[in-house]
N, C-alpha and C positions, 0 to 999 in steps of 0.2 A: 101370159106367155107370148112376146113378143114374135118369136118364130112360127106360133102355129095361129098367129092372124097375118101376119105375111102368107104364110101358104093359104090361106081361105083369099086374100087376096088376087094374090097370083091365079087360085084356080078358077076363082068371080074372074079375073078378064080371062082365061079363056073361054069358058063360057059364053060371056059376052059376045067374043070374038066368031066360037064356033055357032052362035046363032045367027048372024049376020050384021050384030054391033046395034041391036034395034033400043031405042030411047024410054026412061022412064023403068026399064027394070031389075033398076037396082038391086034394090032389096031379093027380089027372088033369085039371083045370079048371088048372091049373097049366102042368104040362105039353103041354097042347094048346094054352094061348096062347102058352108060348115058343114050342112050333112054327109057328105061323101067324104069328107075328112074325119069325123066324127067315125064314122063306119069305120074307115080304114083303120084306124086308131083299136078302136074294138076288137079286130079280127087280127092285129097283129101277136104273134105268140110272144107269149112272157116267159122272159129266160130268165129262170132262179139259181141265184148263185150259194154258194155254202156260205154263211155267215164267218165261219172261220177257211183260213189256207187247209186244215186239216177238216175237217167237217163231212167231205166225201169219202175221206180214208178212214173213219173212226170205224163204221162197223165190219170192212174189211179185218181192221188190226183186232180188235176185240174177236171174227169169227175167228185167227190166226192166232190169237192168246187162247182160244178155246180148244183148240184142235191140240195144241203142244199141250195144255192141261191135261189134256183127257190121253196121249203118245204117253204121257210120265205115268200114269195111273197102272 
């Protein structure tokens, strides 16, 4: 996934930068923004959608076919 090694990038130099740009630590400015990307990633809420257009309204209509069912009786 090309986009989310740019953002570990991105976040490795600030990093970098907000430590005072010091030499040799790559790899941990590296590794500490996959982790905080990684995190971020985790904690973000997953929004589930209906597999159909109708799929949210089905048990509305079925409670609404129940209700007229049961008005006729």
């Amino acid at each position: 996934m090309p986009d989310r090694e740019q953002r570990i990038r991105e976040r490795a130099h600030r990093i970098w930068e907000a430590e005072g740009r010091p030499e040799g630590r790559e790899l941990e400015h590296w590794q500490r923004a996959t982790d905080e990307i990684a995190k971020e990633a985790s904690e973000a809420p997953t929004v589930r959608m209906p597999l159909t257009p109708n799929a949210a309204a089905g048990p509305l209509r079925d409670e609404a076919a129940n209700k007229s069912r049961a008005a006729r009786r």
